[in-house]
N, CA, C and O atoms as a DFTB+ gen file, in Angstrom:
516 C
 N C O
     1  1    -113.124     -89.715     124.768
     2  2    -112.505     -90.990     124.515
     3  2    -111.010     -90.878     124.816
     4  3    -110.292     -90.058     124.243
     5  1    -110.622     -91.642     125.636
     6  2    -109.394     -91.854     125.872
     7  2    -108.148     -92.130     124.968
     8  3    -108.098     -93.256     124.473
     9  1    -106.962     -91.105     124.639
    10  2    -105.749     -91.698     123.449
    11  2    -105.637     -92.786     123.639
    12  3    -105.584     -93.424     124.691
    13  1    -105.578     -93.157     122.320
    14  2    -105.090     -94.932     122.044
    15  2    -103.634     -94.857     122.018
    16  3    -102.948     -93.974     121.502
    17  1    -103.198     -96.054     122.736
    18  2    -101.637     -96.035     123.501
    19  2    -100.897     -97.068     121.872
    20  3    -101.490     -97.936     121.232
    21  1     -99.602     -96.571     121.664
    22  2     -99.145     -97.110     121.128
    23  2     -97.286     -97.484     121.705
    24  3     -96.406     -96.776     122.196
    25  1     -97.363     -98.802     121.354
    26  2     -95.722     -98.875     122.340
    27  2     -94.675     -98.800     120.879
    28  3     -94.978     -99.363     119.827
    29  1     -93.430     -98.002     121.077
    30  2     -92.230     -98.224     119.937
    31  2     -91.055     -98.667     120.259
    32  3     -90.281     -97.806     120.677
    33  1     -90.442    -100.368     120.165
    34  2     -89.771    -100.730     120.674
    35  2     -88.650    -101.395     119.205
    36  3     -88.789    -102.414     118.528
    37  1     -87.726    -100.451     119.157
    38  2     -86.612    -100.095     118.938
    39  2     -85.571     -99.894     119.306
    40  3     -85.678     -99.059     120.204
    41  1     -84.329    -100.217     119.128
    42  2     -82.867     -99.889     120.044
    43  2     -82.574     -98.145     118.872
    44  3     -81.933     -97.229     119.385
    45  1     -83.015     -98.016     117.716
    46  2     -82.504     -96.719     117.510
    47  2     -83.339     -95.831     118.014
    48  3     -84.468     -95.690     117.542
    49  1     -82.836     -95.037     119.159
    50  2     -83.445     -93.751     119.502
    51  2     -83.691     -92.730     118.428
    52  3     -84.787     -92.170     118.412
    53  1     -82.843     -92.451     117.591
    54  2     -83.411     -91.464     116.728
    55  2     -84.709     -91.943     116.193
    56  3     -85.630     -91.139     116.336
    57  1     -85.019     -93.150     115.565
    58  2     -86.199     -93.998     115.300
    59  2     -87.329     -93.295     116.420
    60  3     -88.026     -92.297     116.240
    61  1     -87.257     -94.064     117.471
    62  2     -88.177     -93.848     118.879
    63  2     -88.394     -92.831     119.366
    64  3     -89.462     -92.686     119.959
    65  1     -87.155     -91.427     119.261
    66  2     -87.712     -90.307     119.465
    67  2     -88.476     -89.442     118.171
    68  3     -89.291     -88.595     118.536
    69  1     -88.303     -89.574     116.978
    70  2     -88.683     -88.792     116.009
    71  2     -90.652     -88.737     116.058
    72  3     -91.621     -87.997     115.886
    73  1     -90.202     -90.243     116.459
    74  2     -91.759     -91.266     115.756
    75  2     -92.565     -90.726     117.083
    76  3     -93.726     -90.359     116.904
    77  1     -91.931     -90.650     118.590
    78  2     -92.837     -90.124     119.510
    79  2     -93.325     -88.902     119.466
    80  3     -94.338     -88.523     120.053
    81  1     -92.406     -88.057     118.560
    82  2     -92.561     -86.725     119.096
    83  2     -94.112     -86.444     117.685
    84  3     -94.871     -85.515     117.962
    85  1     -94.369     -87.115     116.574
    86  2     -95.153     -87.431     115.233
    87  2     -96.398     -87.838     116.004
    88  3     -97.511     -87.334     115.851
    89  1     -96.019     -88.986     117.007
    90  2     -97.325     -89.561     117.064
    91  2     -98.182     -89.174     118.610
    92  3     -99.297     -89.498     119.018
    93  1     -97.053     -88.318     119.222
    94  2     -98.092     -87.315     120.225
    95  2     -98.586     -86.011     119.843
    96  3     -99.415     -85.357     120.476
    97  1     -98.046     -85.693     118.813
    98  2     -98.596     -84.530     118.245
    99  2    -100.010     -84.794     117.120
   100  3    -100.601     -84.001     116.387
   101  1    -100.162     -85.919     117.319
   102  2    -101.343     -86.826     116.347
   103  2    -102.386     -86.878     117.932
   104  3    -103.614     -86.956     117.882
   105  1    -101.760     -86.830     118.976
   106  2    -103.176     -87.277     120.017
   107  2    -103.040     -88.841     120.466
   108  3    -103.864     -89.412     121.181
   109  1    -101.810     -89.461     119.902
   110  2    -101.743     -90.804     120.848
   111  2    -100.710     -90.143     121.906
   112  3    -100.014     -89.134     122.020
   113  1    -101.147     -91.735     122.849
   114  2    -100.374     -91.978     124.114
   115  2     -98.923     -92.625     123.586
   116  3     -99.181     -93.426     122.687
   117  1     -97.151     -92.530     123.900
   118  2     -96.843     -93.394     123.183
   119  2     -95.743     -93.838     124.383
   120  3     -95.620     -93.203     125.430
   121  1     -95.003     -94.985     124.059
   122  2     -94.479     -95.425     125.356
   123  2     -93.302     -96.333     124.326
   124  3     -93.400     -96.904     123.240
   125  1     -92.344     -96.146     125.167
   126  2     -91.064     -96.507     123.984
   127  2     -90.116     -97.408     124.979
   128  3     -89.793     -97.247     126.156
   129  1     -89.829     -98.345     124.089
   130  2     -88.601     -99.829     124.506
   131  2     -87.496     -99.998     123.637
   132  3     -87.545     -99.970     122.407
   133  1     -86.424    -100.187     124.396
   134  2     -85.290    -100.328     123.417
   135  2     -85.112    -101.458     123.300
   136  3     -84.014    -101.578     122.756
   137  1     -85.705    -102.773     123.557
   138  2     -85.366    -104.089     122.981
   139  2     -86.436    -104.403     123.278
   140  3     -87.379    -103.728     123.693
   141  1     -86.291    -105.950     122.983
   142  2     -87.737    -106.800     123.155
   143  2     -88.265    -107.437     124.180
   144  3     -89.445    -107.763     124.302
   145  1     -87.214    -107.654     125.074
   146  2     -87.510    -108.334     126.617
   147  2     -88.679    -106.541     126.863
   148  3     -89.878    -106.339     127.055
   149  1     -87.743    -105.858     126.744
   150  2     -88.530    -104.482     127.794
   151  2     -89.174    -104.376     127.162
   152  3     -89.779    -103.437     127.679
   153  1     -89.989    -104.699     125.759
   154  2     -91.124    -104.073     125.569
   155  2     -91.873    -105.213     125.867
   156  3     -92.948    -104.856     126.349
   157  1     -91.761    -106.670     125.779
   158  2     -92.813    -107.274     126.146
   159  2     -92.866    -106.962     127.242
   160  3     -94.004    -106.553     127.476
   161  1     -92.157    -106.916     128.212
   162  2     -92.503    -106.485     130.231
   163  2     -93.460    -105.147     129.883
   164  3     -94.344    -104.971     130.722
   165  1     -93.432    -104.289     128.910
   166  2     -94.153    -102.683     129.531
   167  2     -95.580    -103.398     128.231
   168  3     -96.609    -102.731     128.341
   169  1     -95.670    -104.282     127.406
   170  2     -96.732    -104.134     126.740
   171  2     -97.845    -104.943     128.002
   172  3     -98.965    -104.532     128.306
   173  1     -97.227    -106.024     128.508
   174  2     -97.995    -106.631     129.678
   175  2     -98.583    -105.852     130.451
   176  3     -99.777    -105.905     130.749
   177  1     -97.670    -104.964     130.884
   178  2     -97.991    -103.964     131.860
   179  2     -98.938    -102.900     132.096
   180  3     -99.511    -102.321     133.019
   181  1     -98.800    -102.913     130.368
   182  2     -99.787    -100.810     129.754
   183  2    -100.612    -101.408     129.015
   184  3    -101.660    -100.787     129.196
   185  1    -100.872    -102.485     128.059
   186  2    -101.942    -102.817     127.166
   187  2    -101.894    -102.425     126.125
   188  3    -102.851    -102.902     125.515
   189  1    -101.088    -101.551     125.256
   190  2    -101.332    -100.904     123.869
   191  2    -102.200    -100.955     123.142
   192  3    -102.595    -102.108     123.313
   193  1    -102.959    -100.422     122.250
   194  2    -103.464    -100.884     121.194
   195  2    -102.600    -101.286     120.251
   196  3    -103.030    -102.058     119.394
   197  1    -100.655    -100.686     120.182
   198  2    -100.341    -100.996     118.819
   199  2     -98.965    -101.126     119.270
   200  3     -98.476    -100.253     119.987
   201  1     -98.344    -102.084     118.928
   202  2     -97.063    -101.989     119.157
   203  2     -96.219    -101.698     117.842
   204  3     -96.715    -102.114     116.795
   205  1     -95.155    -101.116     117.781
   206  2     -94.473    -101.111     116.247
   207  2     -93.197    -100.780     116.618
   208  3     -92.527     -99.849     117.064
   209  1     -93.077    -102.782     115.976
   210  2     -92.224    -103.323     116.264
   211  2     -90.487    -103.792     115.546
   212  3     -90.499    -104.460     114.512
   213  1     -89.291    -103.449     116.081
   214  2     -88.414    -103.152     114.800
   215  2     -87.367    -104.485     114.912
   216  3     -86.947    -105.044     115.925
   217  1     -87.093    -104.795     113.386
   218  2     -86.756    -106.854     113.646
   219  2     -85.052    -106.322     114.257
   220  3     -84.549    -107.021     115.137
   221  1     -84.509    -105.471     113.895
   222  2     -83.079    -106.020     114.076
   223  2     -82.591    -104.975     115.253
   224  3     -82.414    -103.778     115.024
   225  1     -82.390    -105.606     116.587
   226  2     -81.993    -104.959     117.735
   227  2     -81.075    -105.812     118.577
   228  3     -80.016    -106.100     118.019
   229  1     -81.224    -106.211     119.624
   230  2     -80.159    -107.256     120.244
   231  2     -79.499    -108.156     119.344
   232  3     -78.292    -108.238     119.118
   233  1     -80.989    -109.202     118.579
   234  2     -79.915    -110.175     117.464
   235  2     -80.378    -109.686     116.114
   236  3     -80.915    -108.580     116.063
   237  1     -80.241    -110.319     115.136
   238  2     -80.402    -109.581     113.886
   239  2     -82.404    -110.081     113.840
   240  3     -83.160    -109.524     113.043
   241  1     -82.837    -111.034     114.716
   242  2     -83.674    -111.448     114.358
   243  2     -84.746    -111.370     115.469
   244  3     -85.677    -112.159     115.308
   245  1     -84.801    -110.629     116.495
   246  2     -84.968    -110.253     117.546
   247  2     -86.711    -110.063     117.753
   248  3     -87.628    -110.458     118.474
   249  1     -86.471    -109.253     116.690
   250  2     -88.412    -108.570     116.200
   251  2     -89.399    -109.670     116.007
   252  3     -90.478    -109.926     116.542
   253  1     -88.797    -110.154     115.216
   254  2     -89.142    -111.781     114.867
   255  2     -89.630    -112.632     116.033
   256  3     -90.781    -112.990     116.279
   257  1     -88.608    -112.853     116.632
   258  2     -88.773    -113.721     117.977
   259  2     -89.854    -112.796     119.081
   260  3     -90.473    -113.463     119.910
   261  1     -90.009    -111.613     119.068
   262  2     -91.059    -111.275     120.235
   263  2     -92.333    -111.445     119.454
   264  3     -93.286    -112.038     119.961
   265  1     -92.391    -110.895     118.111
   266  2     -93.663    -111.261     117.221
   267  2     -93.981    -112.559     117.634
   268  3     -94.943    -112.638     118.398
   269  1     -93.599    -113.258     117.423
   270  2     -94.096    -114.774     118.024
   271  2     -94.776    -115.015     119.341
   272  3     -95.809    -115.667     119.498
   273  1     -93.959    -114.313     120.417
   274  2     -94.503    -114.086     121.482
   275  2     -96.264    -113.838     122.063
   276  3     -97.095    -114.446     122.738
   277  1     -96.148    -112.567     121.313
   278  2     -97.580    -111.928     121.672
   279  2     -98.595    -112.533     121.474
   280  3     -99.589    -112.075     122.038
   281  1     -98.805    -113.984     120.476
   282  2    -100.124    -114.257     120.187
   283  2    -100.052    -115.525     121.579
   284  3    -101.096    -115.981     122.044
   285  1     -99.012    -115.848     121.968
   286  2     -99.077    -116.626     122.660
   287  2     -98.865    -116.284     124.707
   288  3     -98.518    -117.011     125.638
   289  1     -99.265    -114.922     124.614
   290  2     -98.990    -114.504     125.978
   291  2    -101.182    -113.848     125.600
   292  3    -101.750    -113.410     124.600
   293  1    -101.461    -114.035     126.459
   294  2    -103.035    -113.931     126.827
   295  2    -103.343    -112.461     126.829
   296  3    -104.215    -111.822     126.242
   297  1    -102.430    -112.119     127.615
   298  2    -103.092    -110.150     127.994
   299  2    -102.775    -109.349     126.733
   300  3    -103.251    -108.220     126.617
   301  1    -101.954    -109.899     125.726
   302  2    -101.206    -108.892     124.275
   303  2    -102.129    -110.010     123.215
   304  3    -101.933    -109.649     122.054
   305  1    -102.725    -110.795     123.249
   306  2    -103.143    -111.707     122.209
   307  2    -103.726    -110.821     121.106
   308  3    -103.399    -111.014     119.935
   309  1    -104.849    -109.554     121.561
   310  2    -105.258    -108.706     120.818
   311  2    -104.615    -107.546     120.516
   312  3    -105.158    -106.637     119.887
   313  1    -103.232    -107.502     121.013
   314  2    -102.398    -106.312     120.255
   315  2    -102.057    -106.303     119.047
   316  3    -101.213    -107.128     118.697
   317  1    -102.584    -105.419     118.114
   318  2    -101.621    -105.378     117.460
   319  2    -100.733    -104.988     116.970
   320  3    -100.381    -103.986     117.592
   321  1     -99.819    -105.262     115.816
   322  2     -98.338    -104.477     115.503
   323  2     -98.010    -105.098     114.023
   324  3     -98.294    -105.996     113.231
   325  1     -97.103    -103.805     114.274
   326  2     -96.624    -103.416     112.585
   327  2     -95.320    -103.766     112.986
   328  3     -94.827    -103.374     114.044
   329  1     -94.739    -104.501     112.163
   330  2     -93.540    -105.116     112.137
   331  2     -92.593    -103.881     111.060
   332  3     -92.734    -103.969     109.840
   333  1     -91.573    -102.679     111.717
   334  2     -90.699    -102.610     110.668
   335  2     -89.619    -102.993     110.672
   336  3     -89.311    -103.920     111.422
   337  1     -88.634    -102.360     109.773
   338  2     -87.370    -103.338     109.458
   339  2     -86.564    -102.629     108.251
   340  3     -87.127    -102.022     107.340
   341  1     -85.121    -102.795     108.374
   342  2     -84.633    -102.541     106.786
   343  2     -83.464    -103.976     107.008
   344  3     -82.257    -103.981     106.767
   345  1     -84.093    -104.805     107.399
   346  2     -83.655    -106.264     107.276
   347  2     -83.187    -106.360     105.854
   348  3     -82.007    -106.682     105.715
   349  1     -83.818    -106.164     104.889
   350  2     -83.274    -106.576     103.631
   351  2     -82.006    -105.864     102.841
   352  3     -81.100    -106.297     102.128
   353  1     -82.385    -104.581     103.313
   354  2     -81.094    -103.598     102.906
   355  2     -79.962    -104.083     103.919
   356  3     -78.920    -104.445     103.373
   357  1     -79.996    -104.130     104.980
   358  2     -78.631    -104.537     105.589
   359  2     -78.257    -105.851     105.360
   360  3     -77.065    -105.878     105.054
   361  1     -78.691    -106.804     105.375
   362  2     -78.696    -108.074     104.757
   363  2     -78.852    -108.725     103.130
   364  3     -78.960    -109.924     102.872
   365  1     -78.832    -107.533     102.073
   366  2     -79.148    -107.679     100.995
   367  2     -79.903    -108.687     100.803
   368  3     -79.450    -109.639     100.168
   369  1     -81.183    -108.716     101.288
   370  2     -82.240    -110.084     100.881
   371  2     -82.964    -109.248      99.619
   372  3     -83.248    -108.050      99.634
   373  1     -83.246    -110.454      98.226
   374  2     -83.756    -110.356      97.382
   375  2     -85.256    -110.268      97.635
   376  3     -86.012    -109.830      96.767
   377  1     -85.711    -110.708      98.893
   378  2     -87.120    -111.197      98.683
   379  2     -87.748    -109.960     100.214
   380  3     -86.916    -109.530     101.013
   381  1     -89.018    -109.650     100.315
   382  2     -89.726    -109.474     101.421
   383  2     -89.960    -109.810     102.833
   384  3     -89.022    -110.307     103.457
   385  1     -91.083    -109.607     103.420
   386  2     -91.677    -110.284     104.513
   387  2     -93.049    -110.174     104.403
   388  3     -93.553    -109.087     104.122
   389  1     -93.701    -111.139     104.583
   390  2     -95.663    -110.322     104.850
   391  2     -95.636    -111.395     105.763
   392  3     -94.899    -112.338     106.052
   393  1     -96.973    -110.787     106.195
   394  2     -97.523    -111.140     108.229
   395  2     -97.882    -112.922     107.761
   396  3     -98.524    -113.398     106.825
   397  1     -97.387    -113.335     108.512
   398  2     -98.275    -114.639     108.600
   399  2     -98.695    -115.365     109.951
   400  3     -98.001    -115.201     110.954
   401  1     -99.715    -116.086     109.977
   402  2    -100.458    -116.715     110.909
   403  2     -99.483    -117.176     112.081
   404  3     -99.635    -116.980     113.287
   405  1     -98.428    -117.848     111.420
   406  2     -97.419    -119.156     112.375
   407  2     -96.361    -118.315     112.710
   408  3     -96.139    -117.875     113.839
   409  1     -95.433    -118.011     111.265
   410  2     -94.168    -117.310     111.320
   411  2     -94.223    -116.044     111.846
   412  3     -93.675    -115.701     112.894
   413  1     -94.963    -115.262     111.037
   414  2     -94.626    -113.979     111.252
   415  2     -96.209    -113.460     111.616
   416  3     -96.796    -112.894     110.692
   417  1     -96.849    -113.600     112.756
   418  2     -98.054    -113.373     113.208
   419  2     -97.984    -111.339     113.849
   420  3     -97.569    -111.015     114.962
   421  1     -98.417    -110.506     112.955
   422  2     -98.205    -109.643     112.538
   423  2     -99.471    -108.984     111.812
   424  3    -100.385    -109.516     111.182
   425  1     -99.213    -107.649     112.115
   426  2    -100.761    -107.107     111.155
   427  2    -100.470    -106.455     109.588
   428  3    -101.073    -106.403     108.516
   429  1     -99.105    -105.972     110.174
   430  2     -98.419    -105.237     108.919
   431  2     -96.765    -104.972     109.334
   432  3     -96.223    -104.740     110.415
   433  1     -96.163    -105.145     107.734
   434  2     -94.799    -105.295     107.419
   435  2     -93.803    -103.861     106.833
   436  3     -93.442    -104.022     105.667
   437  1     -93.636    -103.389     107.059
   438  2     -93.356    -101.542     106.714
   439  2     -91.417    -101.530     107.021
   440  3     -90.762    -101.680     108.052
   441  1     -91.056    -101.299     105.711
   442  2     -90.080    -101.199     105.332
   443  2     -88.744     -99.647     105.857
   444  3     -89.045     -98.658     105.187
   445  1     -88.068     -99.485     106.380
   446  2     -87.559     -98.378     106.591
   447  2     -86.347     -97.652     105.879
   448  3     -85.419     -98.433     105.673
   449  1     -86.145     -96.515     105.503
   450  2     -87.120     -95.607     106.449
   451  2     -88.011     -95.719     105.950
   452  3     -88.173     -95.909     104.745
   453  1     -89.263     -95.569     107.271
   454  2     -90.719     -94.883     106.332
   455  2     -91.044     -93.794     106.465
   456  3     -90.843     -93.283     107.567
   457  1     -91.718     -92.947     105.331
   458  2     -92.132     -91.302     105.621
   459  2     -93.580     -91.012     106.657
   460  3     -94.667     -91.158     106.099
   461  1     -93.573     -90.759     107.583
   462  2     -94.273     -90.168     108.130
   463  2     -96.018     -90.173     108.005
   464  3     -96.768     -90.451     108.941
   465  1     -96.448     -89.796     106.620
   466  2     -97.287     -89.857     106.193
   467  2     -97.966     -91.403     106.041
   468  3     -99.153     -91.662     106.237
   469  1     -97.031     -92.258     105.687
   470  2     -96.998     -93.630     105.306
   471  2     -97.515     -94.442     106.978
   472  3     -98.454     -95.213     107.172
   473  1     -96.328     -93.813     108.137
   474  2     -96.565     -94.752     108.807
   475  2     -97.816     -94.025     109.717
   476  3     -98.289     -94.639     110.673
   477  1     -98.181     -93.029     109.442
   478  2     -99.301     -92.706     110.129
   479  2    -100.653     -93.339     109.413
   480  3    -101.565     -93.654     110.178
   481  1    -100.803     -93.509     108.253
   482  2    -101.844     -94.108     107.709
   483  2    -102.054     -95.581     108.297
   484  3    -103.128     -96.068     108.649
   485  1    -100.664     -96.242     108.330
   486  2    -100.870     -98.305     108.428
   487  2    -100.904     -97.698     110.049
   488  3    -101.593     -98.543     110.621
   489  1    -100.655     -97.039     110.704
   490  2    -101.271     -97.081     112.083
   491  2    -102.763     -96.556     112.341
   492  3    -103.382     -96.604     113.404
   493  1    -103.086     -96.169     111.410
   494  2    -104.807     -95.630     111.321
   495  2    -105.497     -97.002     111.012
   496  3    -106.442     -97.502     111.623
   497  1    -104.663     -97.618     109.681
   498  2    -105.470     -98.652     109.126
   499  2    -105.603     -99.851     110.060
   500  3    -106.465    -100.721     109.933
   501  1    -104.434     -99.807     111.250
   502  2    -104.668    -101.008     111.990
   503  2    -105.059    -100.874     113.048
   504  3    -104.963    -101.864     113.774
   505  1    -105.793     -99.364     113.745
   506  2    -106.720     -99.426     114.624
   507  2    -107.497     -98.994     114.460
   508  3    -107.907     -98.161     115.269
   509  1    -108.333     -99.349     113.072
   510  2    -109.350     -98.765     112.878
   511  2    -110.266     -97.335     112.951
   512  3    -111.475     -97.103     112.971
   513  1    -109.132     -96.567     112.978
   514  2    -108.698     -94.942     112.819
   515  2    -109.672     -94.504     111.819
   516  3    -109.674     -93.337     111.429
């Protein structure tokens, strides 16, 4: 069976390299974007099973705006992705995020940093690993 491809599109490299070097040593394929234009162009391109996806890069709200994207582009409709973020710590928001249908069309919401262990599980749990 062929590795299941996962894309990590992030502007922090330390983020994108730590997490590649975790999740090829797990047996995925992984393929990394530093903003959101380039990862929607390479998710079109490669197909992922998983994208994991980070909200604050070009604008503070960036993650957000490609999340929206994917359900509405045909070839990524069945991707899915984990939305992370430390949106609230840099922005001191009192409140969360969880996935929703309209807004935030999303499989899962994962807070940063996350440990390792953590984000290898919600990437098991969302491809059925």
């Amino acid at each position: 069976m062929a590795a299941k491809t996962i894309l990590l599109v992030d502007d922090d490299v330390d983020f994108t390299e730590s997490n590649k070097e975790l999740l090829e040593a797990k047996g995925y394929r992984v393929l990394v974007a530093h903003d959101g234009a380039a990862g929607l162009s390479l998710a079109k391109k490669e197909r992922p099973d998983l994208m994991i996806l980070d909200v604050m890069m070009a604008t503070e709200t960036e993650g957000f705006e490609v999340s929206r994207k994917i359900p509405e582009t045909p070839e990524l409709r069945n991707m899915r992705v984990i939305l992370v973020t430390g949106i609230r710590k840099a922005m001191g928001l009192s409140y969360g995020f969880e996935p929703d249908a309209t807004w935030l069309p999303v499989n899962q919401v994962l807070e940063k940093p996350i440990p390792p262990e953590q984000l290898l599980a919600e990437i098991a749990k969302a491809l059925g690993d």
